[in-house]
N, C-alpha and C positions, 0 to 999 in steps of 0.2 A: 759853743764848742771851745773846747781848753788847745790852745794852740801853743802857749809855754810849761816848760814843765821844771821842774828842779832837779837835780841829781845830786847825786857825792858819789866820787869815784872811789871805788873800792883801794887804793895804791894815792891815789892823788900825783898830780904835775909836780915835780922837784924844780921851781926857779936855779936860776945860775947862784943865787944868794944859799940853797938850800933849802929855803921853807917854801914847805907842802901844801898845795892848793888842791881842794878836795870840793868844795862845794859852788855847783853853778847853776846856772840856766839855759834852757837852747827851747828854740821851735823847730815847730814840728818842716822837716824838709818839704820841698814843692820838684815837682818834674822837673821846672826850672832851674831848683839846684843842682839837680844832679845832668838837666843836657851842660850846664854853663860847666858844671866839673870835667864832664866828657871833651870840652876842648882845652882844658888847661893842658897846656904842654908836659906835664909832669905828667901827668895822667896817659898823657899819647904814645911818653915813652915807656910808662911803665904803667900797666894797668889797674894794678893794687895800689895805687896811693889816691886810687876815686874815694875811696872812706874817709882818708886824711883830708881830702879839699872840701868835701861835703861837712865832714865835723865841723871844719873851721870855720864855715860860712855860715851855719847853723846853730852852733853854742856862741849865745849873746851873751855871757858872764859867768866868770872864773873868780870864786872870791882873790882878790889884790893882783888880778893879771890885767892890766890896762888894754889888752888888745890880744884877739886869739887870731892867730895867722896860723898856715898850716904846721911854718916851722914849730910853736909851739904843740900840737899835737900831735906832732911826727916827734916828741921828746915822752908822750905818755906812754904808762907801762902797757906792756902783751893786756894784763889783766884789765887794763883799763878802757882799751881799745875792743876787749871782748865783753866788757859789761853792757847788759841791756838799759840804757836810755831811756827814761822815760815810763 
């Protein structure tokens, strides 16, 4: 069973520097990702950022992005955030 998969976002991440990071890799999430997202405080206060904590924990490589934390995700575009994964 294929448990990583590759993407490229449709808009790509804009770094602080400017360039476009468009192609990555994530697996596939687990129940676990998403109870452990259900108690991130960001999540308790606002419901709609369980996508944001689950992406971030789940996409393991951004071409040149050293680390995906939420804040980077919470910087992708509408379109990129509604593109189907995988």
């Amino acid at each position: 069973m294929t448990t990583v998969f590759e993407f490229e976002l449709p808009k790509g991440f804009v770094d602080k520097m400017g360039v476009v990071h468009k192609k990555g890799k994530m697996r596939l999430a687990t129940a676990g990702d998403e109870i452990a997202a259900t108690r991130d405080p960001r999540v308790l206060s606002n419901p709609s950022y369980l996508t944001i904590v689950i992406l971030a924990n789940v996409i393991t490589e951004l071409e040149g992005v050293d680390v995906i934390v939420p804040n980077t995700v919470e910087r992708f575009f509408t379109a990129d955030l509604l593109y189907k994964f995988g």
